[in-house]
mmCIF entry with sequence, helices, sheets and N, C-alpha, C, O atoms, coordinates in Angstrom:
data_MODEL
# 
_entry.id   MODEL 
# 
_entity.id                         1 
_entity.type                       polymer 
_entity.pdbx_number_of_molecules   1 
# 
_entity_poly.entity_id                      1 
_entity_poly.type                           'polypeptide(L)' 
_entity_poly.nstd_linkage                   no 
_entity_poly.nstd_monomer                   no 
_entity_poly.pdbx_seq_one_letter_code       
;(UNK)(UNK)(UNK)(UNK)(UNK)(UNK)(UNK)(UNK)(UNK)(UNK)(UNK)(UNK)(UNK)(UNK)(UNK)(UNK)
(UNK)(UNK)(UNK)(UNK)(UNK)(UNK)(UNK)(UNK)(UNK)(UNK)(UNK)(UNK)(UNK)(UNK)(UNK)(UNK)
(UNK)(UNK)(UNK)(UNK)(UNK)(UNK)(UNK)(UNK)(UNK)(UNK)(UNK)(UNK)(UNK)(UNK)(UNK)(UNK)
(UNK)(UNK)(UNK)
;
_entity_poly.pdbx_seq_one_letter_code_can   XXXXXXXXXXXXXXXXXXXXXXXXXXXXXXXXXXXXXXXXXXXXXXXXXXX 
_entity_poly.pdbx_strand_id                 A 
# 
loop_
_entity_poly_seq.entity_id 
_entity_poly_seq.num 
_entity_poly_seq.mon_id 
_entity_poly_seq.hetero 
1 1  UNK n 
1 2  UNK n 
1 3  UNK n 
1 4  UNK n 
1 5  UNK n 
1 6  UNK n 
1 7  UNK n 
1 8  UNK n 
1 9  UNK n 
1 10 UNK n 
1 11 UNK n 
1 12 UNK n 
1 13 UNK n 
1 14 UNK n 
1 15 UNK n 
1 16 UNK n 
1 17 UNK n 
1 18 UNK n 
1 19 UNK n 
1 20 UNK n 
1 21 UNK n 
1 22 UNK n 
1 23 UNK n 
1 24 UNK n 
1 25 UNK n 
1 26 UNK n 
1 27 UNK n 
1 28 UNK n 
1 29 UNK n 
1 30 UNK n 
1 31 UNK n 
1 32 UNK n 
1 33 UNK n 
1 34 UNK n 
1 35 UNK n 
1 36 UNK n 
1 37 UNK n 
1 38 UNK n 
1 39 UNK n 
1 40 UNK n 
1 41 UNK n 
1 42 UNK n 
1 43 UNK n 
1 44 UNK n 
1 45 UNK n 
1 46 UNK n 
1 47 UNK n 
1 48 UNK n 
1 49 UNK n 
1 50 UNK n 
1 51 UNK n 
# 
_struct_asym.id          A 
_struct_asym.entity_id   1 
# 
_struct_conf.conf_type_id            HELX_P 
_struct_conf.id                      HELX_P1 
_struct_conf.pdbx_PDB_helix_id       AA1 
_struct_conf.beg_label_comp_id       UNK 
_struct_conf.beg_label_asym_id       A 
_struct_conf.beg_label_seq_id        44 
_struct_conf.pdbx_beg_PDB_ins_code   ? 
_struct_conf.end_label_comp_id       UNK 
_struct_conf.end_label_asym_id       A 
_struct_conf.end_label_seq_id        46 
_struct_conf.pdbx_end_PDB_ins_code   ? 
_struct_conf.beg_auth_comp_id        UNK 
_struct_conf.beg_auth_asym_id        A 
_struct_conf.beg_auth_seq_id         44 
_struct_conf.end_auth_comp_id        UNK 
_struct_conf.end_auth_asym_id        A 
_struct_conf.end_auth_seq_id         46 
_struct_conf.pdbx_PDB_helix_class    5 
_struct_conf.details                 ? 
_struct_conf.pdbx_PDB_helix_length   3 
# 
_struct_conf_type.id          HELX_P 
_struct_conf_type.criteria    ? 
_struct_conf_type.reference   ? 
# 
loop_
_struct_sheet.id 
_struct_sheet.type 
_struct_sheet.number_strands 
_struct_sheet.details 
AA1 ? 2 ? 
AA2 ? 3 ? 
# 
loop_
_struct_sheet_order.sheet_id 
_struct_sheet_order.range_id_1 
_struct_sheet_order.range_id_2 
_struct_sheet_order.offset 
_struct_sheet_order.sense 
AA1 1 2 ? anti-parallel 
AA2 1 2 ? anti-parallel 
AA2 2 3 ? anti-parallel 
# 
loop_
_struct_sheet_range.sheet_id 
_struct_sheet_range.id 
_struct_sheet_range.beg_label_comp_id 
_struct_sheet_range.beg_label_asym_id 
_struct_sheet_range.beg_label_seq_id 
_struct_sheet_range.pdbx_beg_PDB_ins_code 
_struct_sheet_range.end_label_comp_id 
_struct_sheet_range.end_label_asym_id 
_struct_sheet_range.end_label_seq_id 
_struct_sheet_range.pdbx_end_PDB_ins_code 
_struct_sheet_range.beg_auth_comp_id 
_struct_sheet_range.beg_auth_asym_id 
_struct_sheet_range.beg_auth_seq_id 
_struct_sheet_range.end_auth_comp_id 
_struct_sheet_range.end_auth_asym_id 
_struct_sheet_range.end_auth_seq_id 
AA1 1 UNK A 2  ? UNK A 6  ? UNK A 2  UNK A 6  
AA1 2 UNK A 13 ? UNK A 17 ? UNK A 13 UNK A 17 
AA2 1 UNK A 24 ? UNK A 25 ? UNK A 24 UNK A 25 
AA2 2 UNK A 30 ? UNK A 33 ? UNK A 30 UNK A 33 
AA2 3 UNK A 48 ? UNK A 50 ? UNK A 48 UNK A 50 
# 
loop_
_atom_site.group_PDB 
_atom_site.id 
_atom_site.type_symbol 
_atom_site.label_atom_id 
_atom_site.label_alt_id 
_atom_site.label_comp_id 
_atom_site.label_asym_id 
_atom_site.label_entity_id 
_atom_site.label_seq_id 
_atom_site.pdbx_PDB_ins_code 
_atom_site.Cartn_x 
_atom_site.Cartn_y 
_atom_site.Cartn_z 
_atom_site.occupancy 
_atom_site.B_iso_or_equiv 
_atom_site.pdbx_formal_charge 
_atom_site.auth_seq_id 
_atom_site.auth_comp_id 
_atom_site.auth_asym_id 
_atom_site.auth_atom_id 
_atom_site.pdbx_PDB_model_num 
ATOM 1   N N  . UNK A 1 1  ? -61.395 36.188 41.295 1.00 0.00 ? 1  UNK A N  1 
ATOM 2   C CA . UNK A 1 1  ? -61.536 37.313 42.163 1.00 0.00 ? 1  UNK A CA 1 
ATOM 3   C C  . UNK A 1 1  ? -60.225 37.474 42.936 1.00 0.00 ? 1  UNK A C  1 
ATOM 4   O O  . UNK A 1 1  ? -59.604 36.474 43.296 1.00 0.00 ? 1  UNK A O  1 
ATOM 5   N N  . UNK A 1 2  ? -59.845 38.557 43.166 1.00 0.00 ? 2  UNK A N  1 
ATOM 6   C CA . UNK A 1 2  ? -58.623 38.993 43.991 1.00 0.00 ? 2  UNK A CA 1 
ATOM 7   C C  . UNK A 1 2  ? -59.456 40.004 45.724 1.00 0.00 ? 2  UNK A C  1 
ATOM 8   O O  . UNK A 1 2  ? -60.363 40.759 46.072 1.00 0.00 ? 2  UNK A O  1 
ATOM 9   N N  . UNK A 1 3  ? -58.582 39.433 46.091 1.00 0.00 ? 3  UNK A N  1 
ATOM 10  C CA . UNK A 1 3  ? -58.386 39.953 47.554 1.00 0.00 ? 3  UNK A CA 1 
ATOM 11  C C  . UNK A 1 3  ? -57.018 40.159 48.200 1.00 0.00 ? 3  UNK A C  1 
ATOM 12  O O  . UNK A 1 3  ? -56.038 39.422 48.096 1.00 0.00 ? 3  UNK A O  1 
ATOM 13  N N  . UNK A 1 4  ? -57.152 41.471 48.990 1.00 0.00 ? 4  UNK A N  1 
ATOM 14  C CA . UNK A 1 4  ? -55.926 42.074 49.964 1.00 0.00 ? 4  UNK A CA 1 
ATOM 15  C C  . UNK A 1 4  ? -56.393 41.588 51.520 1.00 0.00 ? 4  UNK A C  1 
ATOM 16  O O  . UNK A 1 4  ? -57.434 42.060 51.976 1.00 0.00 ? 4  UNK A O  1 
ATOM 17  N N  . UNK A 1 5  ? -55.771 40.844 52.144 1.00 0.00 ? 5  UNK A N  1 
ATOM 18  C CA . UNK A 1 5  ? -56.314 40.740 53.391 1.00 0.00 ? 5  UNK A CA 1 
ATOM 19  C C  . UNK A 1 5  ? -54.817 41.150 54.010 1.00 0.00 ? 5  UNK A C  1 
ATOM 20  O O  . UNK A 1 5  ? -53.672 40.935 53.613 1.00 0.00 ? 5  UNK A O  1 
ATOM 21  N N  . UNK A 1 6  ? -55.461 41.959 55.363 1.00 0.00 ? 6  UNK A N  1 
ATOM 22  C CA . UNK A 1 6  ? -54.180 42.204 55.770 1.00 0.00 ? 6  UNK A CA 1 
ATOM 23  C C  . UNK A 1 6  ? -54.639 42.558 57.241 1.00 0.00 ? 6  UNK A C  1 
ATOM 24  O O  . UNK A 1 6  ? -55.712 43.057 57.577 1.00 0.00 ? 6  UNK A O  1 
ATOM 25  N N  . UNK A 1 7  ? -53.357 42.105 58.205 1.00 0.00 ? 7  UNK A N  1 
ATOM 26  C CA . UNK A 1 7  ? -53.911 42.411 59.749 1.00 0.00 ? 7  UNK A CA 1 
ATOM 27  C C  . UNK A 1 7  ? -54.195 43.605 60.347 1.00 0.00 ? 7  UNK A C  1 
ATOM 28  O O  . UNK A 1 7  ? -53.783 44.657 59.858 1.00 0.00 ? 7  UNK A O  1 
ATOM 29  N N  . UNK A 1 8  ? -54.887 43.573 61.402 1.00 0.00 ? 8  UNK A N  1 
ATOM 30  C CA . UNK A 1 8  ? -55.342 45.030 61.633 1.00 0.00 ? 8  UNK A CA 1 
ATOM 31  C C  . UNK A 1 8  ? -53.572 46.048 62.031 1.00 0.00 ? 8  UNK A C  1 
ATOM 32  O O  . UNK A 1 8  ? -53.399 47.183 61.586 1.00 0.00 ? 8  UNK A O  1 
ATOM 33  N N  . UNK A 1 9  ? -52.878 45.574 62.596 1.00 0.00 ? 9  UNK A N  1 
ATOM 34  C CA . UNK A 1 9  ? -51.705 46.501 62.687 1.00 0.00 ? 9  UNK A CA 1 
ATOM 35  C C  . UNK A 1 9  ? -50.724 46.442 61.480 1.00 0.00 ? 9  UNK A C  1 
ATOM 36  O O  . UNK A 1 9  ? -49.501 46.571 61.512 1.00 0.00 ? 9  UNK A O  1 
ATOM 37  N N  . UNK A 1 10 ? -51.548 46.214 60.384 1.00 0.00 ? 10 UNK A N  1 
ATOM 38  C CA . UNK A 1 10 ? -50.104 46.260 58.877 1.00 0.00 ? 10 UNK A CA 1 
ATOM 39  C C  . UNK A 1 10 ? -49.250 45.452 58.734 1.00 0.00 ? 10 UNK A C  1 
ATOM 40  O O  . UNK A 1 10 ? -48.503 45.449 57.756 1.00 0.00 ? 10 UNK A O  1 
ATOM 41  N N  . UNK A 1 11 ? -49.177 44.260 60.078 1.00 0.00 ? 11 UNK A N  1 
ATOM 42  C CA . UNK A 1 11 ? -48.039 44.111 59.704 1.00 0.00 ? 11 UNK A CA 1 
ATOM 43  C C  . UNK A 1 11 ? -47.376 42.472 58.411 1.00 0.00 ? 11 UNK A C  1 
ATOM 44  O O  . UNK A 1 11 ? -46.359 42.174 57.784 1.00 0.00 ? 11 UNK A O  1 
ATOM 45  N N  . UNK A 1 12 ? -48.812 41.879 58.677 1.00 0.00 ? 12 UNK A N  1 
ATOM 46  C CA . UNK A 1 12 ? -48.311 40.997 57.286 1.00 0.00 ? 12 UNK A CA 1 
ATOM 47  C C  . UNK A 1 12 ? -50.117 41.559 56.270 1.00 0.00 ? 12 UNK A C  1 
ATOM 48  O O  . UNK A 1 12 ? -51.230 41.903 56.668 1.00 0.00 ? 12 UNK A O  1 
ATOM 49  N N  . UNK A 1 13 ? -49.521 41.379 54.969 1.00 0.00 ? 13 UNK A N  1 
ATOM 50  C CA . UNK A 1 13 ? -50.319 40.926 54.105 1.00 0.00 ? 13 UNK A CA 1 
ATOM 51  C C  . UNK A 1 13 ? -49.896 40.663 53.108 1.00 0.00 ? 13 UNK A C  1 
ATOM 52  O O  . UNK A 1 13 ? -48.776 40.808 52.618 1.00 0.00 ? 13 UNK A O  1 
ATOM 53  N N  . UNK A 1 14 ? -51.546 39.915 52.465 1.00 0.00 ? 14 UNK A N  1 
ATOM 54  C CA . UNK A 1 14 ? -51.286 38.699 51.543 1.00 0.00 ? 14 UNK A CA 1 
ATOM 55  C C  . UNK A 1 14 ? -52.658 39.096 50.335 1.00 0.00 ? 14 UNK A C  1 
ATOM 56  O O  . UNK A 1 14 ? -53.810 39.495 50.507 1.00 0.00 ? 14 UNK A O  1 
ATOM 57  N N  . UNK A 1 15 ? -51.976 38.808 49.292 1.00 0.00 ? 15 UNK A N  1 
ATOM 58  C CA . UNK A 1 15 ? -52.687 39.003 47.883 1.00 0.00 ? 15 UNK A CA 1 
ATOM 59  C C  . UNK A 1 15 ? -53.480 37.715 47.747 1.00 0.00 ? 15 UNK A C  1 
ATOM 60  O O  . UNK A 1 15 ? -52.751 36.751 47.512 1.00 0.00 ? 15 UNK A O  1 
ATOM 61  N N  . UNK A 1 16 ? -54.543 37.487 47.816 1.00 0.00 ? 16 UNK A N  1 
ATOM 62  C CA . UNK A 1 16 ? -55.490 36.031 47.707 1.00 0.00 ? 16 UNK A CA 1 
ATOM 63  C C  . UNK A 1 16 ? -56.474 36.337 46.043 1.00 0.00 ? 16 UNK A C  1 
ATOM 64  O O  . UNK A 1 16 ? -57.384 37.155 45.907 1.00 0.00 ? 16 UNK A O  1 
ATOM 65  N N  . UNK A 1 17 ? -55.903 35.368 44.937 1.00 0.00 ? 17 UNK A N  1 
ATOM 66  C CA . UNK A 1 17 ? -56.512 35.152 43.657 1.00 0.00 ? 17 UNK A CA 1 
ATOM 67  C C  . UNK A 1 17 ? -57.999 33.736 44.163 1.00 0.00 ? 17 UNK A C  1 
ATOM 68  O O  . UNK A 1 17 ? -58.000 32.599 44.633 1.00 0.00 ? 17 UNK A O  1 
ATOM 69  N N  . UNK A 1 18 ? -58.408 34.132 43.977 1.00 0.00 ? 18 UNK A N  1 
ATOM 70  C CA . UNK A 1 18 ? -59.663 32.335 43.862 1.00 0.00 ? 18 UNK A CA 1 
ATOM 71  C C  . UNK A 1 18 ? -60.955 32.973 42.911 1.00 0.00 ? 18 UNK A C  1 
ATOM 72  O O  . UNK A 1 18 ? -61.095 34.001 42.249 1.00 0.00 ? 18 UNK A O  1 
ATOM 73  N N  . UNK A 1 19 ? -61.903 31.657 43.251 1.00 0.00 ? 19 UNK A N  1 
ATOM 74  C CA . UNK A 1 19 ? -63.173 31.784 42.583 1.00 0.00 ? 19 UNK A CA 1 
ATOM 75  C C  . UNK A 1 19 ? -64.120 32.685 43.585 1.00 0.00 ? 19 UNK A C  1 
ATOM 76  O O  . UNK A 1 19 ? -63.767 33.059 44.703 1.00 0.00 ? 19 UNK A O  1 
ATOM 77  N N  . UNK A 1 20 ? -65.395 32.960 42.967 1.00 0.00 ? 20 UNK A N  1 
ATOM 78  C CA . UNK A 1 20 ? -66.145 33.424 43.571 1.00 0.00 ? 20 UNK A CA 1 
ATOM 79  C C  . UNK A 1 20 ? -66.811 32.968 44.978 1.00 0.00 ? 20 UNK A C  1 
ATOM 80  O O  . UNK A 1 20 ? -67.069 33.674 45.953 1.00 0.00 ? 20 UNK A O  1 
ATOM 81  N N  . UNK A 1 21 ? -67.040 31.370 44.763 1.00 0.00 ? 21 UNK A N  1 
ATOM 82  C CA . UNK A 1 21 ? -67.638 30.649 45.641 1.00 0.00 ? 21 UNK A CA 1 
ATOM 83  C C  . UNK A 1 21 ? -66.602 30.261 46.843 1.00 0.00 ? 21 UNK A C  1 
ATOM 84  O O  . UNK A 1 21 ? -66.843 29.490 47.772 1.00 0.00 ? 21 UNK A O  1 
ATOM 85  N N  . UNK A 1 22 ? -65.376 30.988 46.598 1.00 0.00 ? 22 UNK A N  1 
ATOM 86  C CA . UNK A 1 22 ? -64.445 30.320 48.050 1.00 0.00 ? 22 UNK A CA 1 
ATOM 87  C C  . UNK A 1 22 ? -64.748 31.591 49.015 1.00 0.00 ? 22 UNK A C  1 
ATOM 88  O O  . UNK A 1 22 ? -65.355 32.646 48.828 1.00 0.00 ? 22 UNK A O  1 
ATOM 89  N N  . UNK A 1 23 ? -64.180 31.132 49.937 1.00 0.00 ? 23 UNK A N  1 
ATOM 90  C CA . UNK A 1 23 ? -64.548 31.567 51.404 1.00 0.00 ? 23 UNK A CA 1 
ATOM 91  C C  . UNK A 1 23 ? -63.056 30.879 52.129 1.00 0.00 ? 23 UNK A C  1 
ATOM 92  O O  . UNK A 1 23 ? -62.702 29.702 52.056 1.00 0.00 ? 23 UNK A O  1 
ATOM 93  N N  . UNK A 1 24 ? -62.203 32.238 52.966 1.00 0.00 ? 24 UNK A N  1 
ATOM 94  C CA . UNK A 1 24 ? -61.059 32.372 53.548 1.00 0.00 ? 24 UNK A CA 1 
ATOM 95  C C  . UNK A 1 24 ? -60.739 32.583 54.899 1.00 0.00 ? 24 UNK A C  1 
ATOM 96  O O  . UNK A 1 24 ? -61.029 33.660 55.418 1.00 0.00 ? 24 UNK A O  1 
ATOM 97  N N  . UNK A 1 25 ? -60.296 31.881 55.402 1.00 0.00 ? 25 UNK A N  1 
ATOM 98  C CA . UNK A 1 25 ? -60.053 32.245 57.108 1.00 0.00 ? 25 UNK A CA 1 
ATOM 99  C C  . UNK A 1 25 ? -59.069 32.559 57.443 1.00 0.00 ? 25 UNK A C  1 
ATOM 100 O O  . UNK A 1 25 ? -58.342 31.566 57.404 1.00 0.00 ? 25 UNK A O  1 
ATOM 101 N N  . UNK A 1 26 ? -58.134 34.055 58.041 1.00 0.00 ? 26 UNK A N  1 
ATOM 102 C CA . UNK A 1 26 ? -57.659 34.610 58.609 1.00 0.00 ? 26 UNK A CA 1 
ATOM 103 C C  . UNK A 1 26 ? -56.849 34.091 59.681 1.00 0.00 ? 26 UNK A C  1 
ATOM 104 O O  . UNK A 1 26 ? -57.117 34.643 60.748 1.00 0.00 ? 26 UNK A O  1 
ATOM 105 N N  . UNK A 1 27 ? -55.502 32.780 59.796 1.00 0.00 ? 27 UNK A N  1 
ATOM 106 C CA . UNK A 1 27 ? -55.243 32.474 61.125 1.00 0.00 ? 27 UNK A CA 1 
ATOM 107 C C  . UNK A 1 27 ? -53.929 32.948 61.598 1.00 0.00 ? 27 UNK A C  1 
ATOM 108 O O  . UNK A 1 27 ? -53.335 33.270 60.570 1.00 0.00 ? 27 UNK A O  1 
ATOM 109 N N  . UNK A 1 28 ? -53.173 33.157 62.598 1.00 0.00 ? 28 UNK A N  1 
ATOM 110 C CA . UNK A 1 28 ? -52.111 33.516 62.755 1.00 0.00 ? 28 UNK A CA 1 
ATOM 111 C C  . UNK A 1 28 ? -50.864 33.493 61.833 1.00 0.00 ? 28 UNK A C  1 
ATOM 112 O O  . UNK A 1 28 ? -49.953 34.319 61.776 1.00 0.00 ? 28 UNK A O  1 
ATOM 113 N N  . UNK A 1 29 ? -51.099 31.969 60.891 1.00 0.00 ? 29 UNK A N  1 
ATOM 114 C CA . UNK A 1 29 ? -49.886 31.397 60.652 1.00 0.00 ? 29 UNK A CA 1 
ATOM 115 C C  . UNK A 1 29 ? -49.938 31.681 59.134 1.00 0.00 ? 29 UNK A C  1 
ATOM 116 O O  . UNK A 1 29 ? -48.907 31.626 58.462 1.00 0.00 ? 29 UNK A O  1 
ATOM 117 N N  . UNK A 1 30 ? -51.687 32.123 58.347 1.00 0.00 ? 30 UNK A N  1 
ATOM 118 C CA . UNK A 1 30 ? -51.908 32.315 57.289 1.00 0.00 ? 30 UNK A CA 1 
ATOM 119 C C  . UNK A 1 30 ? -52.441 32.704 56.973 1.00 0.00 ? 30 UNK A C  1 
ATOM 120 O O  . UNK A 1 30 ? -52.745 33.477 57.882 1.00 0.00 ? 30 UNK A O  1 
ATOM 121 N N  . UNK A 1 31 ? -53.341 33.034 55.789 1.00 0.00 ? 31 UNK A N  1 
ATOM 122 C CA . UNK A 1 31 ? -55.038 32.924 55.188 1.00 0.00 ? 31 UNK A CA 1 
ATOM 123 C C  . UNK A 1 31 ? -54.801 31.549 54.258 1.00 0.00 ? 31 UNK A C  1 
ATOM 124 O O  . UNK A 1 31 ? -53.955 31.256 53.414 1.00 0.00 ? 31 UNK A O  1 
ATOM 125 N N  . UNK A 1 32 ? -55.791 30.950 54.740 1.00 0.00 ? 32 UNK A N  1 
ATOM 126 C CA . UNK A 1 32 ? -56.275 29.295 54.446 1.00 0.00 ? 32 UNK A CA 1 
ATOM 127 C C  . UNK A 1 32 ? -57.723 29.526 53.702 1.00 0.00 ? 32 UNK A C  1 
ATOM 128 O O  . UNK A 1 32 ? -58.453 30.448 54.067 1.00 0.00 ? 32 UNK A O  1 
ATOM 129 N N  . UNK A 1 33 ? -58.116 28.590 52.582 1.00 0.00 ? 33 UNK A N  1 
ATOM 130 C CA . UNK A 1 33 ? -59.518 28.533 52.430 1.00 0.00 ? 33 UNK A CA 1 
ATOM 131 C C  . UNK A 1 33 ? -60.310 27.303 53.173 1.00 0.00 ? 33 UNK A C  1 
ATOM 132 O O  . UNK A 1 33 ? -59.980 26.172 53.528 1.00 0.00 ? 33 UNK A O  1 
ATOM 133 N N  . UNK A 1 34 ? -61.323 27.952 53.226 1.00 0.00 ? 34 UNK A N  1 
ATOM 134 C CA . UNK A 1 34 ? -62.106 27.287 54.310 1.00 0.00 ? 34 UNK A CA 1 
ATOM 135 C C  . UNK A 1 34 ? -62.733 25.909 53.922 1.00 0.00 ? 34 UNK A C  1 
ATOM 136 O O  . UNK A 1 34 ? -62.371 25.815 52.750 1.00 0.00 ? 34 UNK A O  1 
ATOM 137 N N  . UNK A 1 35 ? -63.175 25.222 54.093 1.00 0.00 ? 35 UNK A N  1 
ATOM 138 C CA . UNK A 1 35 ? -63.708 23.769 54.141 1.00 0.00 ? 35 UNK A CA 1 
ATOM 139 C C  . UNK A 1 35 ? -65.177 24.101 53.144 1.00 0.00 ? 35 UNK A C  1 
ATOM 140 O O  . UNK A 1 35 ? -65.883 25.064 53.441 1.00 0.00 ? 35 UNK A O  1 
ATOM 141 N N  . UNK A 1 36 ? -65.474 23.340 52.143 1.00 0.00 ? 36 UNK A N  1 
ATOM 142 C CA . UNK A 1 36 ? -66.265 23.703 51.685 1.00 0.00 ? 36 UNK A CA 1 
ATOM 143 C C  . UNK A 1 36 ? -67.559 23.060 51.660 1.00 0.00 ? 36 UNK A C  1 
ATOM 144 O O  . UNK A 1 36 ? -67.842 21.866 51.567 1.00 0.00 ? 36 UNK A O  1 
ATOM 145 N N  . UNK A 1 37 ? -68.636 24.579 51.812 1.00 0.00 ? 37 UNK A N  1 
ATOM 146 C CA . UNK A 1 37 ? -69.725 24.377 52.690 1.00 0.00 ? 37 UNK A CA 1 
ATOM 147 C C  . UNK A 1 37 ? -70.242 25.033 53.921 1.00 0.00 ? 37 UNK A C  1 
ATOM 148 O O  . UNK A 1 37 ? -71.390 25.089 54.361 1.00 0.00 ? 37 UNK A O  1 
ATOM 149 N N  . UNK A 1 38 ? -68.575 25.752 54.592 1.00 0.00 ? 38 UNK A N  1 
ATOM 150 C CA . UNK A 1 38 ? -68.409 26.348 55.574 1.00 0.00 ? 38 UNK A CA 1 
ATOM 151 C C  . UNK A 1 38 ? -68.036 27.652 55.481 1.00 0.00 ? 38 UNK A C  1 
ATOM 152 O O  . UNK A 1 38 ? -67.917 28.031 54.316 1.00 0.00 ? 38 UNK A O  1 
ATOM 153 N N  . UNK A 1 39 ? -67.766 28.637 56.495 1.00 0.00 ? 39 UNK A N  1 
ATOM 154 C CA . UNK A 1 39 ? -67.308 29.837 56.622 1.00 0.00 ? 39 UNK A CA 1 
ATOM 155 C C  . UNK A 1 39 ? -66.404 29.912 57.317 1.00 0.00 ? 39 UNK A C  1 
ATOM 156 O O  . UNK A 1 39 ? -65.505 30.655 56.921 1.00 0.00 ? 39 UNK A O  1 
ATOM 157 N N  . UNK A 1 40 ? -66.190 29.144 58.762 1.00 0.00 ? 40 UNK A N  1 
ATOM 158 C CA . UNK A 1 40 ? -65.218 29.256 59.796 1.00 0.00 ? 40 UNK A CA 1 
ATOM 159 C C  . UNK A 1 40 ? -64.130 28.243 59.335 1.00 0.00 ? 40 UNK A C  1 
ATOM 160 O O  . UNK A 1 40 ? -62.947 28.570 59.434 1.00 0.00 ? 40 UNK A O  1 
ATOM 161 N N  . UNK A 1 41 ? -64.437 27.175 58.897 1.00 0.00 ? 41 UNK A N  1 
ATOM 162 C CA . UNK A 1 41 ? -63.450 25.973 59.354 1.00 0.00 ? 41 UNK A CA 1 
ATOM 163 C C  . UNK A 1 41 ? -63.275 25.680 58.377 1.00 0.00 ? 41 UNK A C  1 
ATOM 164 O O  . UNK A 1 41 ? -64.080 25.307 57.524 1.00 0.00 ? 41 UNK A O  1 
ATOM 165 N N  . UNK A 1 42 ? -61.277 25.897 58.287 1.00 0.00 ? 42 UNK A N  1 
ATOM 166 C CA . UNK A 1 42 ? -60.300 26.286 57.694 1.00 0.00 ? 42 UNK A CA 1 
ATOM 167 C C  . UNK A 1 42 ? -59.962 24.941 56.829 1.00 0.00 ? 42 UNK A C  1 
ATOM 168 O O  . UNK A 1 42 ? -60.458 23.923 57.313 1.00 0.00 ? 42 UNK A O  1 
ATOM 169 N N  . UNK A 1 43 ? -59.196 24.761 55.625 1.00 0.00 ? 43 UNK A N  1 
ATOM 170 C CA . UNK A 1 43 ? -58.819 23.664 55.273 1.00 0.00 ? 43 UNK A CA 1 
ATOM 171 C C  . UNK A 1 43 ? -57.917 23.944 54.537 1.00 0.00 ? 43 UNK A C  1 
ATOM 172 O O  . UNK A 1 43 ? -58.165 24.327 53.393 1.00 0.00 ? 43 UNK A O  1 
ATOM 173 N N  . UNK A 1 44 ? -56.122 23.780 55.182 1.00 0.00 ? 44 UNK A N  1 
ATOM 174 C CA . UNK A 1 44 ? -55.315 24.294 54.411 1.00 0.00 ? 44 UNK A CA 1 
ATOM 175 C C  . UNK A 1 44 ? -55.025 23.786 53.340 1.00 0.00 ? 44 UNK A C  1 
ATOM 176 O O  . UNK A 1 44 ? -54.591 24.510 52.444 1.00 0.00 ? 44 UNK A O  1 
ATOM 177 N N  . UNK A 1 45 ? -55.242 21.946 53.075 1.00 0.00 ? 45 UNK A N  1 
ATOM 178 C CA . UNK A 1 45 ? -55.241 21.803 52.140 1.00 0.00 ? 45 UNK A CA 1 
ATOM 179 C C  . UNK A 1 45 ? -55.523 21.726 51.073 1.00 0.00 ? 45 UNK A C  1 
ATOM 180 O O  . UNK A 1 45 ? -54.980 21.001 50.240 1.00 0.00 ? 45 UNK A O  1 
ATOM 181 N N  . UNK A 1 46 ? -56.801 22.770 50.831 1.00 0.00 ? 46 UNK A N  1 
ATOM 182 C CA . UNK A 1 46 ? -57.304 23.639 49.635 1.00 0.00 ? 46 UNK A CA 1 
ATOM 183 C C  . UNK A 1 46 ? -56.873 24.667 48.752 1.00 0.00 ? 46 UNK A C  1 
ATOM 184 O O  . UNK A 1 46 ? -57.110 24.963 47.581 1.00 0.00 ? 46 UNK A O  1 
ATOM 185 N N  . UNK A 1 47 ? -56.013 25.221 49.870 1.00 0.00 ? 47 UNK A N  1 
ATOM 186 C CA . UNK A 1 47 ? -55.509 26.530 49.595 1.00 0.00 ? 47 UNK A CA 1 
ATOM 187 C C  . UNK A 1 47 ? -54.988 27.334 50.542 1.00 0.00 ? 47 UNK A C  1 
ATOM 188 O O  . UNK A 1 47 ? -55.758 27.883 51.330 1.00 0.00 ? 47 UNK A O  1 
ATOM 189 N N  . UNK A 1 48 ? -53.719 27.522 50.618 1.00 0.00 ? 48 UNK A N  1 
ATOM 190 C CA . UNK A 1 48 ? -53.232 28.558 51.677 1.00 0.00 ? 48 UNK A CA 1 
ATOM 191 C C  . UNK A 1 48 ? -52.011 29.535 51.195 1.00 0.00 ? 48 UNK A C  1 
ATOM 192 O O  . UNK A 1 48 ? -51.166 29.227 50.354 1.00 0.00 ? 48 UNK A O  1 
ATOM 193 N N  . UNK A 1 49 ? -52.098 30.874 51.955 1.00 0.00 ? 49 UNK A N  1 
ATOM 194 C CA . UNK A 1 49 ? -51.253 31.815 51.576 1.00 0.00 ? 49 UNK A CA 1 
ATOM 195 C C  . UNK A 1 49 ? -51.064 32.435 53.133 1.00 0.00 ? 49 UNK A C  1 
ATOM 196 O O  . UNK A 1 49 ? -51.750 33.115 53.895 1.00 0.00 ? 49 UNK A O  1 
ATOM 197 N N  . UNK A 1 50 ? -49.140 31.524 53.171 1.00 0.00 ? 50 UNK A N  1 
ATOM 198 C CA . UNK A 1 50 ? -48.705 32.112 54.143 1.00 0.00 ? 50 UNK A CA 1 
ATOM 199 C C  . UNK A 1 50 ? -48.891 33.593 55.012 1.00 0.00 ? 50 UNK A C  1 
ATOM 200 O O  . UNK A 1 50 ? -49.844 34.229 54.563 1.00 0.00 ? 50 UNK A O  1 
ATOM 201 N N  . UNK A 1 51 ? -48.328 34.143 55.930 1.00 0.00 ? 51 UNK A N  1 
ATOM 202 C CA . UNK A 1 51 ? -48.396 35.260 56.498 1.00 0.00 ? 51 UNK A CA 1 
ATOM 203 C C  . UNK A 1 51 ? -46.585 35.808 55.893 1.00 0.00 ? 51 UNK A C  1 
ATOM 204 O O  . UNK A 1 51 ? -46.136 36.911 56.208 1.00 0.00 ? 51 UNK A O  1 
# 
């Protein structure tokens, strides 16, 4: 699955490829996938795509 996440004022975004079952959190510094099991809590070392 592909995703565009991008901040509310335009000013970074990021192209996110994964599986169906991941789940992504939005933080200043990135989009990170989340800890799995969870929705909020982030685990960059799964997966992350800078800002």
């Amino acid at each position: 699955m592909s995703q565009l996440v991008m901040t509310e004022d335009g000013e970074h975004v990021v192209a996110v490829n994964s599986g169906e079952d991941h789940s992504w959190v939005a933080t200043k510094e990135a989009v990170v996938r989340a800890k799995y099991g969870t929705l909020h809590e982030p685990d960059p070392a799964s997966g992350n795509y800078p800002w």
